[in-house]
N, C-alpha and C positions, 0 to 999 in steps of 0.2 A: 529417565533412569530411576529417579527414586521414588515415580507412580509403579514402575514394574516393583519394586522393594518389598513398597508398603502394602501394594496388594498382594505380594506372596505370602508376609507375615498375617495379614487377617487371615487368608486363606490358610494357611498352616497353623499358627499357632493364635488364630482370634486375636491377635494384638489389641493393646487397647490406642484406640482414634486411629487406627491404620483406615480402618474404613473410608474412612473423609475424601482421600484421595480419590474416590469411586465418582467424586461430586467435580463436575466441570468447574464450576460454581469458586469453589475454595481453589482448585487448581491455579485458576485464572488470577483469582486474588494473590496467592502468592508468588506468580510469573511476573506478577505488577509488583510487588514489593520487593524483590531479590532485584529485578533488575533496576528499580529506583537505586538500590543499595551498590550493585555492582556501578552505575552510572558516574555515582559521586564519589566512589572511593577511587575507581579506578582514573576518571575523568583527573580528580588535583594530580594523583602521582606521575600520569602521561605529560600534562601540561608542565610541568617540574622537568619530566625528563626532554619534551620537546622542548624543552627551553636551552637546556642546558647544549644538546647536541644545535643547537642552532637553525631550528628547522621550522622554521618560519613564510609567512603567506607573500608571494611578491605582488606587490599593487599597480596594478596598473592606471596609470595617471589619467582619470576621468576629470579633473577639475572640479570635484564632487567635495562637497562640505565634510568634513573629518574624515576624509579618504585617507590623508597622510598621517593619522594617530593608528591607522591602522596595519600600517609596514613591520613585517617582520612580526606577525601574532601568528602564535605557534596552527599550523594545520594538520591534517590528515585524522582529526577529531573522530571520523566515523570510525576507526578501530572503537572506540568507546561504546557505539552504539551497535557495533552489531556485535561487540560480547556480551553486551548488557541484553540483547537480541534471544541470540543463540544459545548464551548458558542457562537461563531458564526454560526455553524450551524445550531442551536438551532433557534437563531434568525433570520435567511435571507433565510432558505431556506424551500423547502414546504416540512412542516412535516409526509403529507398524502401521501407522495412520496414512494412507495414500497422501491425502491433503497436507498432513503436516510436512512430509518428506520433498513432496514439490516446495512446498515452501520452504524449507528449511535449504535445499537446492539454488530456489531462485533470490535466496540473500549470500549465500557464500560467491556464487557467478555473480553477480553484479558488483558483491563486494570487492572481488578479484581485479574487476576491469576497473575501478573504480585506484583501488588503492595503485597499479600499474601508473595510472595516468597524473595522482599526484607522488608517486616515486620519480618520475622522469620528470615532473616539473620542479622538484623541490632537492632532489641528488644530482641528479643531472644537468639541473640548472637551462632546462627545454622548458620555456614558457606555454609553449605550443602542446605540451604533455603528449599522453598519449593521441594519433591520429586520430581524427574524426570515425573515420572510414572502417578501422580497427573494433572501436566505441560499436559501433552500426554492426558489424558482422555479430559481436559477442552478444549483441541486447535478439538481434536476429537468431543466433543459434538456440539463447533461451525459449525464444519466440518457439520455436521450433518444439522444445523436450516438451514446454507448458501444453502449447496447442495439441502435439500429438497424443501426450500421456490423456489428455482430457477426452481425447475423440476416442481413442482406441483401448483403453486402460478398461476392463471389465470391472474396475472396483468403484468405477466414476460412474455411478449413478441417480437419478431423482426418481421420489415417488408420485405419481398423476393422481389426482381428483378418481375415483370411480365414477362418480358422477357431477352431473351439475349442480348439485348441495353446496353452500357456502357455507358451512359451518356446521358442526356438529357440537353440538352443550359438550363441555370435560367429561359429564358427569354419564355421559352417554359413552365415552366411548375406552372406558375401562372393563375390563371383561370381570367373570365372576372373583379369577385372585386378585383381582385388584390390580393386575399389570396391563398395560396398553395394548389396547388389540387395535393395531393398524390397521385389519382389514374396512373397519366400520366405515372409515373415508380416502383410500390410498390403497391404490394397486400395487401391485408387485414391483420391486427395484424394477427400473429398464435404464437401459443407453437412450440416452436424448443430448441433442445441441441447441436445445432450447434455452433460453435466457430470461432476464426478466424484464420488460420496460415499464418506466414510470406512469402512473398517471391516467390508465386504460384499466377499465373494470375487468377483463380477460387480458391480463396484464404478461400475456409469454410470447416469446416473439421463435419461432423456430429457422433457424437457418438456414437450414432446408429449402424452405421458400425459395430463397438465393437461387437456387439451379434449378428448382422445378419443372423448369422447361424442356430437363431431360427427361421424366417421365416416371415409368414405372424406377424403384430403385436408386432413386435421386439422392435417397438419405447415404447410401454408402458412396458418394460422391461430395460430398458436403463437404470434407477432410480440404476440398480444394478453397474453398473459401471462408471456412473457418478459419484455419491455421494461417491461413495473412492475414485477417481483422486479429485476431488473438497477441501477433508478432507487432502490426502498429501499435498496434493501443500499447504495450509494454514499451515502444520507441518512445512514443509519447507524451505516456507521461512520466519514464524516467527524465527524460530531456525538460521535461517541465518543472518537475523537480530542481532541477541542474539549473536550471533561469530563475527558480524562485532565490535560491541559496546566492543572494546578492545584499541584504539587511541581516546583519547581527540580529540571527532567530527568528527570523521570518519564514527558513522552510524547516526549520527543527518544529516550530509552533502549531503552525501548519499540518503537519503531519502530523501531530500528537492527536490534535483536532478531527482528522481525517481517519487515522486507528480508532477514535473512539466511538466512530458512526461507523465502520466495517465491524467493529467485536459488537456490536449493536443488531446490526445486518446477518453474523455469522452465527450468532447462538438462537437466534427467534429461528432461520430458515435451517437448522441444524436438529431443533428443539418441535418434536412431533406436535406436541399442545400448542405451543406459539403460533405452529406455522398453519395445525388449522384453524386456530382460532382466528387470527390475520386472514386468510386464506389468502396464502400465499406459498410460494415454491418450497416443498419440502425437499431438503438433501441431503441425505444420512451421512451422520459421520464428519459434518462439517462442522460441527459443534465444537468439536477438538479446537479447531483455530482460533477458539476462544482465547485460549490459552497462548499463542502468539503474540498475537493481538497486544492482549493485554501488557504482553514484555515489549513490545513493542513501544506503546504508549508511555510506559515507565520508562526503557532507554531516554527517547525525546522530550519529556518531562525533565529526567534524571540529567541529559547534557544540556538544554536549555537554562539549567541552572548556571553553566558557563558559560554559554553563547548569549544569552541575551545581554542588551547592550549596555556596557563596553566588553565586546567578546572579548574573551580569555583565551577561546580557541573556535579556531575554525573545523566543519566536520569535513569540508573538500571533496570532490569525487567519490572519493568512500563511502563516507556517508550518502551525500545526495543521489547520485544516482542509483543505487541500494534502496532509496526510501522511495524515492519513486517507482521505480520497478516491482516492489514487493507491492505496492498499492495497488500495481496494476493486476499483478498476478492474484493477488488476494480476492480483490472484486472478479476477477474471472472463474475462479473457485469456485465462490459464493455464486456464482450468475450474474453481477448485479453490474457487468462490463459497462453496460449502455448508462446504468446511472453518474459513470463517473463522470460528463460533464457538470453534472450538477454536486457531488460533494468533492471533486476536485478543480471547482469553481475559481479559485484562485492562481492555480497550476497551469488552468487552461488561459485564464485572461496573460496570466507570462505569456506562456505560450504564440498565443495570436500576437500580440502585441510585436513580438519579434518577426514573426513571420509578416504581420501587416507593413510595420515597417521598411524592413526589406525591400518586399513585394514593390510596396509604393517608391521606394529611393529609385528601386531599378528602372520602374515604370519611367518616372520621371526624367532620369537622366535620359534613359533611350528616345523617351516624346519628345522632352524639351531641351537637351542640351545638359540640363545640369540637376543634379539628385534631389528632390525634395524628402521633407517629413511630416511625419501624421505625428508623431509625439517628441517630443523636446530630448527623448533618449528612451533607448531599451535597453533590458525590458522595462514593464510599469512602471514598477516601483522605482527606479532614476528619474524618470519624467516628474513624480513629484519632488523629489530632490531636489531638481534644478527648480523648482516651483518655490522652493522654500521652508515648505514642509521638513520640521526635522525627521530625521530617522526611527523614531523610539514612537512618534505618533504615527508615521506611515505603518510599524509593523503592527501598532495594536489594533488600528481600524482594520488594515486587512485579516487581522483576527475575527473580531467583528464579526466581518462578512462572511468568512469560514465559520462560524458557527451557525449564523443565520443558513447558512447552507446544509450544515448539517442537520439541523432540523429541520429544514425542508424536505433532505432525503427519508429520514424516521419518518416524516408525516404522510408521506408516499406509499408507506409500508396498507394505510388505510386511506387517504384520499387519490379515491380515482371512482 
């Protein structure tokens, strides 16, 4: 709202420094600082008033080292972070923006299901919160708007290579005013389902592929296997999410860590010079998500300042499954779906870990009579717990390794 403001005033009456706002750049900066600020102010006076109304996290008795100091700390935290989210977005970036509006969509929907499921656990006194099954249909219907705005949406488009040329000098491909002439290395906008994979010197993967076996016209059939890899991947790693958020600020950190390798990801492939210089997938107009991004990064910064340990508050459903889900939706945005085993490295080992688990208990009991296990407790991060590892060191290694990760993925951008 107040990008549309200030560029009406330069425009009309030449303001002075309205211009600024014209710049992704300063946008982004200041998405990250309002919502640092809305984080922490907001964040004491919630925690004050969830205290007061009694609305507190119930624990469930794992026999886990300082599991009972933590009875009764106030939840439902993610209200903090997706105002701290939403109101800078809201204000600095361009709301007419395809990309921004899905996203701005697929945080308020998951927030929804999110804040339901700790309503019913925490009013209603249902441990069991909202159904699973419930959880699965709403992350599916998103699945649904993401996948099909992205196939069918004429404004969802990427620009192709002209040629086989890896690069063109800056200094080459500004025309005589001085402003970018796209033609020099990049065709015209088109519709594509293509993506990006890690690590492959012709590094796009087309979907396509997937049904090619139909023939001529395969691409306007694609809609059929797109939109269910588009729907898991968002089950996935919201749900992964939702397993990490088990460590005071472990999946708040996490994701901070994780926003700040997708705003890394979304202004280089949004940003014409970057992406040919990288050579790599240009996508107009995704640059805007800069600006998310960066409020994003500030919220989980801005509430980690209470969750890290000894939480103050918990962010619960709301939060988590929101923060997972917007990651997923974001990197599908961006194209960069398939890299997220690798900078949602930490998400995914939750992830398995439960499902190995599982897998293995069932296996077990049905072969042999009685359940075995592969780890001492899921997800991971319990299995060191019961190891002895205190908590405050288990969440900063896997910081650690979340970082190491994210530079792996940046380093992707060129090794291949």
């Amino acid at each position: 709202m107040l990008y549309y403001l200030f560029i009406w005033l330069h425009e009309a009456f030449d303001f002075p420094g309205a211009g600024v706002f014209q710049y992704i750049s300063f946008r982004a900066a200041s998405a990250l600082i309002l919502s640092l600020f809305i984080s922490m102010i907001i964040g004491k006076r919630l925690i004050g008033f969830l205290r007061k109304k009694q609305v507190g996290e119930t624990i469930r008795d794992l026999g886990l080292e300082g599991q009972s100091a933590k009875q009764g700390t106030p939840t439902m935290g993610g209200l903090i972070i997706l105002a701290a989210i939403l109101i800078p977005t809201l204000l600095f970036a361009k709301l007419h923006n395809i990309y921004v509006i899905l996203i701005l969509i697929s945080t308020i929907w998951l927030g929804i299901i999110g804040f339901l499921d700790d309503y019913i656990k925490v009013f209603r006194k249902d441990k069991k919160g909202l159904a699973g099954k419930f959880k699965i249909i709403g992350q599916i219907g998103l699945g649904l708007i993401v996948g099909g705005t992205m196939y069918f949406n004429k404004d969802i488009v990427i620009r192709e290579k002209t040629s086989k040329q890896a690069y063109v000098p800056t200094s080459e491909i500004f025309n005589v005013e001085g402003n970018i002439d796209h033609t020099k290395t990049y065709k015209i906008p088109a519709k594509s389902t293509k993506t990006t994979i890690p690590f492959l010197k012709n590094n796009e993967f087309d979907y396509t592929i997937l049904i090619s076996w139909i023939g001529k016209g395969a691409y306007n059939w694609t809609f059929i296997v797109f939109i269910p890899i588009i729907i898991f991947i968002i089950i996935a790693v919201s749900n992964g999410a939702n397993l990490t958020d088990g460590l005071d600020g472990l999946a708040t950190g996490s994701s901070a860590i994780i926003g700040m390798t997708l705003g890394v990801l979304a202004y280089v492939s949004g940003n014409y010079v970057f992406a040919n210089y990288l050579n790599i997938m240009y996508i107009p107009d995704t640059g805007e998500l800069a600006i998310y991004i960066s409020a994003f990064v500030g919220a989980c910064i801005g509430f980690l300042w209470y969750n890290s340990y000894p939480a103050q508050i918990f962010m619960g459903d709301t939060g988590s499954l929101a923060l997972g889900g917007v990651i997923a939706v974001f990197a599908i945005l961006i194209r960069k779906e398939i890299m997220i085993p690798i900078f949602c490295g930490i998400f995914l080992i939750e992830n398995l870990s439960v499902v190995m688990q599982v897998g293995y208990f069932k296996y077990t009991k049905h072969r042999f009579g009685e359940g075995r296990r592969i780890f001492l407790m899921s997800p991971l991060h319990h299995h060191f717990q019961i190891k002895g590892y205190h908590e405050s060191k288990i969440v900063i290694r896997f910081f650690i390794i979340g970082i190491m990760l994210a530079v792996l993925t940046i380093v992707t951008l060129k090794l291949r």
